[in-house]
mmCIF file of the N, C-alpha and C atoms, coordinates in Angstrom:
data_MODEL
# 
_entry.id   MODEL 
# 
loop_
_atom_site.group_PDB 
_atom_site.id 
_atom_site.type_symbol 
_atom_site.label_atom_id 
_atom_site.label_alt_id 
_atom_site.label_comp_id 
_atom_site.label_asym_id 
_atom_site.label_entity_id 
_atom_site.label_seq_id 
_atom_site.pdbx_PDB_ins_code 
_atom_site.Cartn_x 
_atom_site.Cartn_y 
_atom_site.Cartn_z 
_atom_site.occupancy 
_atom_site.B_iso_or_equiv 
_atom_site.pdbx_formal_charge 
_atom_site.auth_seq_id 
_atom_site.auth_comp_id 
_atom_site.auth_asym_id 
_atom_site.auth_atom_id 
_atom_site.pdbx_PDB_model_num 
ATOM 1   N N  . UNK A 1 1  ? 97.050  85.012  104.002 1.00 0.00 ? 1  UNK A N  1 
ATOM 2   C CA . UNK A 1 1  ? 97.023  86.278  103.268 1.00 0.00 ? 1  UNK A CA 1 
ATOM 3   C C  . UNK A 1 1  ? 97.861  87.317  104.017 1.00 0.00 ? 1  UNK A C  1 
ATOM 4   N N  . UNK A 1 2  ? 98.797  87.915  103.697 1.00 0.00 ? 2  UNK A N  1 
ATOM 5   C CA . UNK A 1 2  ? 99.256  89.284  103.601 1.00 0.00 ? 2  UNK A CA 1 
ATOM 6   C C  . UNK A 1 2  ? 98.640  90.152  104.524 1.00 0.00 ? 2  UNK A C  1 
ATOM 7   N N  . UNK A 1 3  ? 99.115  91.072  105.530 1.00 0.00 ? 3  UNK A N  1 
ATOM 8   C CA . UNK A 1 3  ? 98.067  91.732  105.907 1.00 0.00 ? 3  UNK A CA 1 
ATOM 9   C C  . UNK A 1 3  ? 98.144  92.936  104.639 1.00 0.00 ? 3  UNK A C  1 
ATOM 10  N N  . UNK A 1 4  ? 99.037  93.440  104.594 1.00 0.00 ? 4  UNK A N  1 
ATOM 11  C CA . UNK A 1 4  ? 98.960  94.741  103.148 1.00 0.00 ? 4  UNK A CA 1 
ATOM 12  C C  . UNK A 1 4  ? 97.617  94.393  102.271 1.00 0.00 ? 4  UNK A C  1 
ATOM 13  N N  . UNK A 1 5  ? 97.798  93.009  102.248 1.00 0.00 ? 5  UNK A N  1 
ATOM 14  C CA . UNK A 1 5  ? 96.349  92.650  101.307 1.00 0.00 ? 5  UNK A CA 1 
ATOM 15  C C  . UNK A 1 5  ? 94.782  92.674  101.758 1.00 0.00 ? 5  UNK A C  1 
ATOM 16  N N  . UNK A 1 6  ? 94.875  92.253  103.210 1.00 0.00 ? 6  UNK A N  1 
ATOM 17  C CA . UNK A 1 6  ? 93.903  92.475  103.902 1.00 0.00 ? 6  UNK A CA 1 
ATOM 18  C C  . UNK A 1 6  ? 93.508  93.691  104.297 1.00 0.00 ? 6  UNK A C  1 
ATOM 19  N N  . UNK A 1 7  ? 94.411  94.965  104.079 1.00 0.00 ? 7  UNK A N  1 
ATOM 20  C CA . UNK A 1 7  ? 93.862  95.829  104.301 1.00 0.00 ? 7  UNK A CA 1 
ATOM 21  C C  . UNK A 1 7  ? 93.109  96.488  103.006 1.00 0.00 ? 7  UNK A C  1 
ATOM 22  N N  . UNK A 1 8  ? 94.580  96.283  102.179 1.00 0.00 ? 8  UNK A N  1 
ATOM 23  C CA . UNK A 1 8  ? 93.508  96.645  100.884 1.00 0.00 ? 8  UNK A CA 1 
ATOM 24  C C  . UNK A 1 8  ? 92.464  96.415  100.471 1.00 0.00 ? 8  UNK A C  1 
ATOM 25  N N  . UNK A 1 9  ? 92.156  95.187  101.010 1.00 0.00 ? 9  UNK A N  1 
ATOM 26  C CA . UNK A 1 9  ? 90.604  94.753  100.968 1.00 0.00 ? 9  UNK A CA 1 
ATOM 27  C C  . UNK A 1 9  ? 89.560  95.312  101.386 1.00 0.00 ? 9  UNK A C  1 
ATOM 28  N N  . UNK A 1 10 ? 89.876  95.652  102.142 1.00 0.00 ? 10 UNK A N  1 
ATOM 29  C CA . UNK A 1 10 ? 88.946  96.739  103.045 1.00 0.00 ? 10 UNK A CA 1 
ATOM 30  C C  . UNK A 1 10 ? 88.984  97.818  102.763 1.00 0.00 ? 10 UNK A C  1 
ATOM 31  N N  . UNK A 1 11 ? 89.979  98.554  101.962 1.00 0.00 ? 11 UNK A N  1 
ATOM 32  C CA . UNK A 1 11 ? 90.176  99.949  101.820 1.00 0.00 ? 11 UNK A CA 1 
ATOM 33  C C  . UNK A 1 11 ? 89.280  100.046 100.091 1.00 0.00 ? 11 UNK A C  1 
ATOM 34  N N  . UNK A 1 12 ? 89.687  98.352  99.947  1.00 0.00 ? 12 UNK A N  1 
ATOM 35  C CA . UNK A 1 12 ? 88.295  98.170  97.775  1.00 0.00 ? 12 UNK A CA 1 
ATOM 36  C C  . UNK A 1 12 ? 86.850  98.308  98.553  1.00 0.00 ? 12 UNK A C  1 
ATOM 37  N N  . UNK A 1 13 ? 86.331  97.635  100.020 1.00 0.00 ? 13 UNK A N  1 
ATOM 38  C CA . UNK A 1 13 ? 85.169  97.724  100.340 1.00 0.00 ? 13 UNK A CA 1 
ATOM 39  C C  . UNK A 1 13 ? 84.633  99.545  100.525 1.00 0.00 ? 13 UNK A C  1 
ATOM 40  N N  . UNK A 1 14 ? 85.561  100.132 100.914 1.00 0.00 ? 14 UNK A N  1 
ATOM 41  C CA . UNK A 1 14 ? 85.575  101.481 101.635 1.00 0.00 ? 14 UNK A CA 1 
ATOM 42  C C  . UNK A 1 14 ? 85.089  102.254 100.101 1.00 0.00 ? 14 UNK A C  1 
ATOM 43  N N  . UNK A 1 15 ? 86.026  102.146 99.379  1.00 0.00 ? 15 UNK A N  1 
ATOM 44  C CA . UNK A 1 15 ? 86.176  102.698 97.859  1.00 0.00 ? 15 UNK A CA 1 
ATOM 45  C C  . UNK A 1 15 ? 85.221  103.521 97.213  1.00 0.00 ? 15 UNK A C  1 
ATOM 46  N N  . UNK A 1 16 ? 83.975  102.466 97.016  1.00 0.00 ? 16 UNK A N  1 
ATOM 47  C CA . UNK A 1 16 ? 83.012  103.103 96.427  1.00 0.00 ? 16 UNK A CA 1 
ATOM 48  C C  . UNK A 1 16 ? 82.122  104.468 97.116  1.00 0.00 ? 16 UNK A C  1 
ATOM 49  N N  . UNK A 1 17 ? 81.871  104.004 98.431  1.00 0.00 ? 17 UNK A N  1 
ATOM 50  C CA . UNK A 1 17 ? 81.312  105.285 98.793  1.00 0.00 ? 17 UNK A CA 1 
ATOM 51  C C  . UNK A 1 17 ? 82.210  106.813 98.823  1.00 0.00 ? 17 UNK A C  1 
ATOM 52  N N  . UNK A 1 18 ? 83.557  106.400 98.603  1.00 0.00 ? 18 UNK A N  1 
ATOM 53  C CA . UNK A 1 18 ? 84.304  107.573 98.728  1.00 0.00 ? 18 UNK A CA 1 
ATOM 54  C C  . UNK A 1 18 ? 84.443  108.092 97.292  1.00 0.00 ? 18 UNK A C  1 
ATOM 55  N N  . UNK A 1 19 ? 84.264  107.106 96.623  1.00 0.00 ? 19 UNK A N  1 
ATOM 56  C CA . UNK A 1 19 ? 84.117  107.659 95.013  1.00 0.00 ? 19 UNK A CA 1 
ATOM 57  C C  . UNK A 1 19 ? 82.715  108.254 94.223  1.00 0.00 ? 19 UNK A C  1 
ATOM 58  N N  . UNK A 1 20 ? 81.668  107.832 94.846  1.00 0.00 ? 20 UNK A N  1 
ATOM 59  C CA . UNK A 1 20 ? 80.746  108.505 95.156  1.00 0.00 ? 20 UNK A CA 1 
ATOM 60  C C  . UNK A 1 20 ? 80.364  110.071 95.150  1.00 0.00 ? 20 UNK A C  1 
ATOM 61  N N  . UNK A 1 21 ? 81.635  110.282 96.325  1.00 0.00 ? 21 UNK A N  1 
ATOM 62  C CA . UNK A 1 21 ? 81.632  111.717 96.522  1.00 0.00 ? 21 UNK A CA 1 
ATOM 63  C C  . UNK A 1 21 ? 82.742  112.687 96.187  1.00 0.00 ? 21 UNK A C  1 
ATOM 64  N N  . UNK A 1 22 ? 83.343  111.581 94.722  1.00 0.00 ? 22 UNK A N  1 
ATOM 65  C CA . UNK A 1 22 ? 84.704  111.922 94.106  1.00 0.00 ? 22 UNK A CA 1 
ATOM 66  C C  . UNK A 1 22 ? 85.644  112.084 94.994  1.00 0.00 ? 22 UNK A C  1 
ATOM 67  N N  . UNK A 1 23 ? 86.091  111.248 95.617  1.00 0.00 ? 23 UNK A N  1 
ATOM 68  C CA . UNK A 1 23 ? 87.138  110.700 96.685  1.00 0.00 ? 23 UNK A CA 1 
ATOM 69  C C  . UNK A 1 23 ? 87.861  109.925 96.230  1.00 0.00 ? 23 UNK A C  1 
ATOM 70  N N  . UNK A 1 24 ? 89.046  109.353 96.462  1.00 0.00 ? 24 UNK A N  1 
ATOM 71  C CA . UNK A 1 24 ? 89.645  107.805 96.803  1.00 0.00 ? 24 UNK A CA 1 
ATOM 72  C C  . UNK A 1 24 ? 90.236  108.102 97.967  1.00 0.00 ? 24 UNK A C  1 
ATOM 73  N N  . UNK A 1 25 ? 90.595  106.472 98.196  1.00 0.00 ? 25 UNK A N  1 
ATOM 74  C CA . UNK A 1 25 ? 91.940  106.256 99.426  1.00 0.00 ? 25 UNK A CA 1 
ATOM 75  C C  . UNK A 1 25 ? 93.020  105.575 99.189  1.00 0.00 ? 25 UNK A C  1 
ATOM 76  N N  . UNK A 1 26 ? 94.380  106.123 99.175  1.00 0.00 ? 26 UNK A N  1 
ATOM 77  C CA . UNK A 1 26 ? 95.286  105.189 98.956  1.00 0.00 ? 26 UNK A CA 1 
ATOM 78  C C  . UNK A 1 26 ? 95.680  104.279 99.449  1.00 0.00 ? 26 UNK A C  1 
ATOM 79  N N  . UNK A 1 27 ? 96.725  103.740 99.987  1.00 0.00 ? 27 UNK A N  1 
ATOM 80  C CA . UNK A 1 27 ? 97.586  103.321 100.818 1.00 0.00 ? 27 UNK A CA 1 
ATOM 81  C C  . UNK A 1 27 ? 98.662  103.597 100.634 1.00 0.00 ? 27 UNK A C  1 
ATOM 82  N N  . UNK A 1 28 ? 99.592  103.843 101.885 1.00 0.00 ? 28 UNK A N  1 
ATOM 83  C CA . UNK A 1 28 ? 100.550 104.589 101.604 1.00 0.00 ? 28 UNK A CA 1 
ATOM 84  C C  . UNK A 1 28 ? 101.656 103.526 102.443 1.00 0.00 ? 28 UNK A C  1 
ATOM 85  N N  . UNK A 1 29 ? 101.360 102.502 103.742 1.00 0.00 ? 29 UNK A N  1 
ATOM 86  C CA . UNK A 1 29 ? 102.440 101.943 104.384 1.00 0.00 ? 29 UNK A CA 1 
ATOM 87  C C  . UNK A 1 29 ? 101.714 101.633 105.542 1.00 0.00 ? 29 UNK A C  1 
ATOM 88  N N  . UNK A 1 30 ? 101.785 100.422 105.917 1.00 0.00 ? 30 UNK A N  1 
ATOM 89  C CA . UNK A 1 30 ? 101.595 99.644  107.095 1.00 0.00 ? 30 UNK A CA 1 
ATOM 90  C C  . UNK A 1 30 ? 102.975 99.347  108.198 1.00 0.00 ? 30 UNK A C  1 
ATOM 91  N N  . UNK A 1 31 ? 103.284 99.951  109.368 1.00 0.00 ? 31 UNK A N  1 
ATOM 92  C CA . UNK A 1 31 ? 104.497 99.663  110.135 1.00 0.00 ? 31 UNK A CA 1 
ATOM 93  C C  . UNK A 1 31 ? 103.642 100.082 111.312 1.00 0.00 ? 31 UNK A C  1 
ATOM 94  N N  . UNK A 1 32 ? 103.962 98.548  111.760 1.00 0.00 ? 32 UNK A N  1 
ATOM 95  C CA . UNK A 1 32 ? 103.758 98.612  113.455 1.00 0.00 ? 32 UNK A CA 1 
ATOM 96  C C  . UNK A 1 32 ? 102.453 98.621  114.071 1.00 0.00 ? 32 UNK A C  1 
ATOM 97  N N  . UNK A 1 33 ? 101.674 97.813  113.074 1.00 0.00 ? 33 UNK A N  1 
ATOM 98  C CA . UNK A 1 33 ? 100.133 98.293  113.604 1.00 0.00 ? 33 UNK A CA 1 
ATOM 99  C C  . UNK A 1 33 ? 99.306  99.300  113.107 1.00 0.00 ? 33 UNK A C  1 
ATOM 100 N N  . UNK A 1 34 ? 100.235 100.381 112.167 1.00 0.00 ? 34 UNK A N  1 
ATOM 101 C CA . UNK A 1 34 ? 99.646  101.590 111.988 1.00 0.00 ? 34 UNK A CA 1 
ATOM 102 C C  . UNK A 1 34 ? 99.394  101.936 110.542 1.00 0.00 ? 34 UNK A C  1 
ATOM 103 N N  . UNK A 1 35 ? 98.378  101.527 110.153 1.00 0.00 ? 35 UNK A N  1 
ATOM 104 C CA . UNK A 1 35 ? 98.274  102.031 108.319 1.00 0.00 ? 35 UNK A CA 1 
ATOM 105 C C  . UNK A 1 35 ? 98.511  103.574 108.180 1.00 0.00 ? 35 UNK A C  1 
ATOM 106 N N  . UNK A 1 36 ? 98.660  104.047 107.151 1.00 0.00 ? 36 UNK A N  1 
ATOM 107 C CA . UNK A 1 36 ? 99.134  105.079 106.624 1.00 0.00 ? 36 UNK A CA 1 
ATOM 108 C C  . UNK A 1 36 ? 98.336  105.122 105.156 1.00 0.00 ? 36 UNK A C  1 
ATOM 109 N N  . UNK A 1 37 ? 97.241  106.079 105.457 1.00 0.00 ? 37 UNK A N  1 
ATOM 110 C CA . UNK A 1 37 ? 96.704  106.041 104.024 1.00 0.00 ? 37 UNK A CA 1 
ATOM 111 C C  . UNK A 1 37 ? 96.712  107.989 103.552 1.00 0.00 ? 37 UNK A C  1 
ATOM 112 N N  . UNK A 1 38 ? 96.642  107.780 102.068 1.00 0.00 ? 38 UNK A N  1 
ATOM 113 C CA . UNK A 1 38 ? 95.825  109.444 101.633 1.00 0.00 ? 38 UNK A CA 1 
ATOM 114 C C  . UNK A 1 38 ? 94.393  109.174 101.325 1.00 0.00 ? 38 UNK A C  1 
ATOM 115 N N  . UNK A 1 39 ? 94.205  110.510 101.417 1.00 0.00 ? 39 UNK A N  1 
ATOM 116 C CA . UNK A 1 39 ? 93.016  110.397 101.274 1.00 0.00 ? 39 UNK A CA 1 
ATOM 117 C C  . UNK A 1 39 ? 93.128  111.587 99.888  1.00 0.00 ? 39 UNK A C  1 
ATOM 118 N N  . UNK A 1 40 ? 92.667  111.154 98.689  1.00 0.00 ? 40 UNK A N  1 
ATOM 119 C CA . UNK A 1 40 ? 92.618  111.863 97.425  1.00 0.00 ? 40 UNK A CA 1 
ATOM 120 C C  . UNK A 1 40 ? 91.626  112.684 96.763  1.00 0.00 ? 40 UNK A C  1 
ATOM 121 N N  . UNK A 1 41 ? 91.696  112.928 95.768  1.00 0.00 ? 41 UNK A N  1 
ATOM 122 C CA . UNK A 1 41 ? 90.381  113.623 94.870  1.00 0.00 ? 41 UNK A CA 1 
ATOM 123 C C  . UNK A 1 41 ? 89.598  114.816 96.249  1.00 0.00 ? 41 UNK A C  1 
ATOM 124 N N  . UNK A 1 42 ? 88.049  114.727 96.251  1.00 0.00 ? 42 UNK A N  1 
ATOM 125 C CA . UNK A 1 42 ? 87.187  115.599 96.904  1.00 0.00 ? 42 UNK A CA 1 
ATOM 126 C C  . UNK A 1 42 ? 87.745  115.315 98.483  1.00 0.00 ? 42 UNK A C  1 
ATOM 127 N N  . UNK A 1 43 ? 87.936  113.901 99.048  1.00 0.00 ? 43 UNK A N  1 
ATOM 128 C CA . UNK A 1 43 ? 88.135  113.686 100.012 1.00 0.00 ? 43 UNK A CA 1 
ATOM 129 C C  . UNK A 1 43 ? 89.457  114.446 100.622 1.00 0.00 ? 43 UNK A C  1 
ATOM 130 N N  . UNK A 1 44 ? 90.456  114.655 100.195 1.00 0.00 ? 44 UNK A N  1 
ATOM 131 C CA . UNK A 1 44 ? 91.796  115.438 100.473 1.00 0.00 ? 44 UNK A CA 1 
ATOM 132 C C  . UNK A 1 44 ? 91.259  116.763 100.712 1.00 0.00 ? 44 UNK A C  1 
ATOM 133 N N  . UNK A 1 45 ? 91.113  117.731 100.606 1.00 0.00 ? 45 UNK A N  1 
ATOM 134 C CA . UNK A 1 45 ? 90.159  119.047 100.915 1.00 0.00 ? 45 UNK A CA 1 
ATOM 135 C C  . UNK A 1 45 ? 88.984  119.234 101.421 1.00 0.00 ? 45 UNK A C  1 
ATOM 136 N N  . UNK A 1 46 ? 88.082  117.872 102.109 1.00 0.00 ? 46 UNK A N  1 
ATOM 137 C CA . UNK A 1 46 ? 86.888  117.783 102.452 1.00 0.00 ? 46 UNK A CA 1 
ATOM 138 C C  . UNK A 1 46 ? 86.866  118.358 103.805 1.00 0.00 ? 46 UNK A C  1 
ATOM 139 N N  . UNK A 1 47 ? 85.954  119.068 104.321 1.00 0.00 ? 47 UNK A N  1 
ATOM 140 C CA . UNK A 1 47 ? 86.638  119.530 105.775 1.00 0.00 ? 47 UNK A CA 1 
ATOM 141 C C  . UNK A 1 47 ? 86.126  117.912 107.187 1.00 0.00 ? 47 UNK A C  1 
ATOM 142 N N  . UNK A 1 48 ? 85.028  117.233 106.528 1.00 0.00 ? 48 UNK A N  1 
ATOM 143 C CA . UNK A 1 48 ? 85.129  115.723 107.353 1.00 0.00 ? 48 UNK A CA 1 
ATOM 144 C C  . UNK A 1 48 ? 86.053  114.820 106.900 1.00 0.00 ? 48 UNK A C  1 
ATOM 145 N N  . UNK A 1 49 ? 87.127  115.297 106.335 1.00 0.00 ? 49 UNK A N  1 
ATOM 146 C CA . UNK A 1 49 ? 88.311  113.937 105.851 1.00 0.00 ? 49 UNK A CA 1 
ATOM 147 C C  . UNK A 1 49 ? 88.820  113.496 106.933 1.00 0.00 ? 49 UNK A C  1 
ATOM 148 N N  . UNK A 1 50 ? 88.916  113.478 108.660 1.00 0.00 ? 50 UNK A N  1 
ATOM 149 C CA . UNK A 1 50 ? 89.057  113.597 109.197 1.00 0.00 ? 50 UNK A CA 1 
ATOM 150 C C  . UNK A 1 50 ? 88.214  112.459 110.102 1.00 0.00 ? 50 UNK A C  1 
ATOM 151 N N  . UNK A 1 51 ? 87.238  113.144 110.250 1.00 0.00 ? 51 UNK A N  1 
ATOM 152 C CA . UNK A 1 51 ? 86.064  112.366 110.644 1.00 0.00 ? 51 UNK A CA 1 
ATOM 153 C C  . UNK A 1 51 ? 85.556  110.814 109.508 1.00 0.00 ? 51 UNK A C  1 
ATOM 154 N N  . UNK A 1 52 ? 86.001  110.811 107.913 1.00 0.00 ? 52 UNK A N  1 
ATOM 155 C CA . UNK A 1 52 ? 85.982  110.140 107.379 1.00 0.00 ? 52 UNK A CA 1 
ATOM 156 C C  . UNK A 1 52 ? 86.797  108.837 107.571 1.00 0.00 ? 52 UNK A C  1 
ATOM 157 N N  . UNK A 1 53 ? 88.063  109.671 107.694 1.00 0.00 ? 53 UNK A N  1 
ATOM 158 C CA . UNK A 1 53 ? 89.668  108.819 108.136 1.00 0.00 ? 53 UNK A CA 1 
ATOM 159 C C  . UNK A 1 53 ? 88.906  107.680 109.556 1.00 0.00 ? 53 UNK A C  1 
ATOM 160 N N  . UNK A 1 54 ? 88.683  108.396 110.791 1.00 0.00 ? 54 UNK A N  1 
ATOM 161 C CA . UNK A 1 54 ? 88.418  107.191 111.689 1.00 0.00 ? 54 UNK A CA 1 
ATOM 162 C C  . UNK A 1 54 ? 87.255  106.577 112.006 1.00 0.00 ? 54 UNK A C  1 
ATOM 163 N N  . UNK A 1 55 ? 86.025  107.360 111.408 1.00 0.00 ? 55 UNK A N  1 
ATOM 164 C CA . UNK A 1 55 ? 84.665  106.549 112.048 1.00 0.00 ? 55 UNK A CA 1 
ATOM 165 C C  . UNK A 1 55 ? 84.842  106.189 110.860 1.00 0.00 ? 55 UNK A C  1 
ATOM 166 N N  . UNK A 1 56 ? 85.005  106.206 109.280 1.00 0.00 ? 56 UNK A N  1 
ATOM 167 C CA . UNK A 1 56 ? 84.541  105.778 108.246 1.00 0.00 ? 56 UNK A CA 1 
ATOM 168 C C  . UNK A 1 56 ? 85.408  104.055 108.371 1.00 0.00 ? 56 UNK A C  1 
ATOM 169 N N  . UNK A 1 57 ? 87.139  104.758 107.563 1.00 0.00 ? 57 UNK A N  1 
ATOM 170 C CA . UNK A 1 57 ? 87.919  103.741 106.793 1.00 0.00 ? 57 UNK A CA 1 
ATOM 171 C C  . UNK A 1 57 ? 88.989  103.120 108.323 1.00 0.00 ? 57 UNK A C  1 
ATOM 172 N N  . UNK A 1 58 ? 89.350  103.766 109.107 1.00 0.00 ? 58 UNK A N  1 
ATOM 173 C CA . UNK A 1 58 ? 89.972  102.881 110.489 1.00 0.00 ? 58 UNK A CA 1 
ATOM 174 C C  . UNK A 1 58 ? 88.721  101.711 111.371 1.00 0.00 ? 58 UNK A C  1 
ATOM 175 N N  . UNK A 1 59 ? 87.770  102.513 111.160 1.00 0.00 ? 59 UNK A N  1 
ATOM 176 C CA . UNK A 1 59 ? 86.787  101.786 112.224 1.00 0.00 ? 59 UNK A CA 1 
ATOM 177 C C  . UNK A 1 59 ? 86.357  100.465 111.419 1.00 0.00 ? 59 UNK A C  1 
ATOM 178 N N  . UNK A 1 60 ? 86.303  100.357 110.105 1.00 0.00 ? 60 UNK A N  1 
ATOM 179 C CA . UNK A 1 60 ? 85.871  99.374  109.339 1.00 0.00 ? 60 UNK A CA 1 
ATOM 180 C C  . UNK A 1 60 ? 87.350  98.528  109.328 1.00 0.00 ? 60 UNK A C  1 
ATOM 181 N N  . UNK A 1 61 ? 88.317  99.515  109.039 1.00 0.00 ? 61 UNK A N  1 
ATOM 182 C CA . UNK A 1 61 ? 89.755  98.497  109.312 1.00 0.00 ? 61 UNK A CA 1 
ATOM 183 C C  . UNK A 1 61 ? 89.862  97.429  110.206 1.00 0.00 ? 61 UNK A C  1 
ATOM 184 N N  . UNK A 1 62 ? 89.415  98.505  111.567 1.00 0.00 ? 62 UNK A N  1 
ATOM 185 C CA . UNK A 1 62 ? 89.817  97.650  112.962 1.00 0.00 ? 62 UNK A CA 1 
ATOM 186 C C  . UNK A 1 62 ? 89.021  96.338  113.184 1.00 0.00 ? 62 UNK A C  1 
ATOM 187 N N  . UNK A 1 63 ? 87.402  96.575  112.504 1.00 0.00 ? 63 UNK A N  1 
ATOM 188 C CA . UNK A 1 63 ? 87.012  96.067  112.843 1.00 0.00 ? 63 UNK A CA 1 
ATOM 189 C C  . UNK A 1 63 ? 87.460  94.386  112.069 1.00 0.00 ? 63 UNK A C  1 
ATOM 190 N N  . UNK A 1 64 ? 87.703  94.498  110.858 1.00 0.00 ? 64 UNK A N  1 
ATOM 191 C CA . UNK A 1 64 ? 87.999  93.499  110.189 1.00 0.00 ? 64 UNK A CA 1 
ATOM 192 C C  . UNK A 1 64 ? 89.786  92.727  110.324 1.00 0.00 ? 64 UNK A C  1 
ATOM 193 N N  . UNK A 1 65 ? 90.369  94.174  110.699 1.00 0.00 ? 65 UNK A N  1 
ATOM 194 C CA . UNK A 1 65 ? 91.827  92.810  111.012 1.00 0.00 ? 65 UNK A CA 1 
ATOM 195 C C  . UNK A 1 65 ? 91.898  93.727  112.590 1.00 0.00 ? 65 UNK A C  1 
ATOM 196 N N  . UNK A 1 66 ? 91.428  92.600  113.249 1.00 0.00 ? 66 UNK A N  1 
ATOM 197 C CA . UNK A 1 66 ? 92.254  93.424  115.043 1.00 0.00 ? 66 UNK A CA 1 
ATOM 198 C C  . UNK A 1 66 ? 93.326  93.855  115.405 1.00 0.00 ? 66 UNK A C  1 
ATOM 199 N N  . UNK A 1 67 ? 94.295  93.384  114.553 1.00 0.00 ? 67 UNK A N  1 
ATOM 200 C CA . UNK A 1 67 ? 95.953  93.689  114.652 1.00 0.00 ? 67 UNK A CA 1 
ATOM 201 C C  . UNK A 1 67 ? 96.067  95.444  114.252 1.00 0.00 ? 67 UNK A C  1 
ATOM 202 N N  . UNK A 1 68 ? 95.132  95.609  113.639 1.00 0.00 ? 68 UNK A N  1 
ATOM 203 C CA . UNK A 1 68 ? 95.857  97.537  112.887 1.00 0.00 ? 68 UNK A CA 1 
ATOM 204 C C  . UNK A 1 68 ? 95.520  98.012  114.507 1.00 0.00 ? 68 UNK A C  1 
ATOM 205 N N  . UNK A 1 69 ? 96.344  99.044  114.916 1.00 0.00 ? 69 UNK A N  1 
ATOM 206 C CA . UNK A 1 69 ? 95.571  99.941  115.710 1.00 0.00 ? 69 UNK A CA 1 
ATOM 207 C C  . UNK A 1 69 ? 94.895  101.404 115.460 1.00 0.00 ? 69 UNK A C  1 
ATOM 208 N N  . UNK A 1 70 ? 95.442  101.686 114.291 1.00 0.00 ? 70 UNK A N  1 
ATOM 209 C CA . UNK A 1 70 ? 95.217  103.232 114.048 1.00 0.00 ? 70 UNK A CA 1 
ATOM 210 C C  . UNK A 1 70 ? 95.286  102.921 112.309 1.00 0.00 ? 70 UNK A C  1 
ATOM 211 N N  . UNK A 1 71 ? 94.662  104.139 111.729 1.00 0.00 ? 71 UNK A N  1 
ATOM 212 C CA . UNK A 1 71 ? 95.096  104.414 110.877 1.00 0.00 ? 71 UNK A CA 1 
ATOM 213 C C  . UNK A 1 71 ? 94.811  105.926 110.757 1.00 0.00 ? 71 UNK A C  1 
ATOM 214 N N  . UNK A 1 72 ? 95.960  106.324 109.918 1.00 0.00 ? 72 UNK A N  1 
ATOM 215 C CA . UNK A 1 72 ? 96.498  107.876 109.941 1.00 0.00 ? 72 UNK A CA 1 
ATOM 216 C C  . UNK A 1 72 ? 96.421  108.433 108.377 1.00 0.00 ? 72 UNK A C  1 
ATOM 217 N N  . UNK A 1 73 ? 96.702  109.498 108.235 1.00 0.00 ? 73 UNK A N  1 
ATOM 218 C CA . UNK A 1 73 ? 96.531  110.410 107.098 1.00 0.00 ? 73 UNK A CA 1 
ATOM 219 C C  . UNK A 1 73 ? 98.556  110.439 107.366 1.00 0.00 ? 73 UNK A C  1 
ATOM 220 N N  . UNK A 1 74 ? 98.529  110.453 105.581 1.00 0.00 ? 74 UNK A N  1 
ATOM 221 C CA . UNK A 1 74 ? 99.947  110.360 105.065 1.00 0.00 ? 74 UNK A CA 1 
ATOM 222 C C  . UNK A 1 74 ? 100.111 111.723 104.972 1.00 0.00 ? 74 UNK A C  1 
# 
């Protein structure tokens, strides 16, 4: 599998709770280890989008493909 796909996978697991709170997450580009996502809807103006970005959707990343090292806001 793809990693682009493997992340997306994780970013469909992430999904619902962020939609939840009228959120999504995109993806925006994987280079070098480093995803690149937005963060949309409620979540883009949330003042924890931040705190969402790495304990939420990186920490669940990392944990599932070891190769990402970061993931960042587009």
């Amino acid at each position: 599998m793809e990693l682009k796909e493997k992340v997306q996978q994780v970013l469909d697991k992430v999904r619902p709770g962020l939609q939840a709170d009228g959120g999504d997450v995109e993806l925006i580009s994987i280079e070098d280890g480093v995803v690149k996502v937005a963060l949309r809807g409620a979540c883009g103006s949330c003042p924890f989008s931040l705190m969402t970005l790495k304990q939420g959707i990186e920490a669940r990343i990392k944990e599932e493909i070891p190769e990402i090292k970061e993931v960042v806001s587009a």
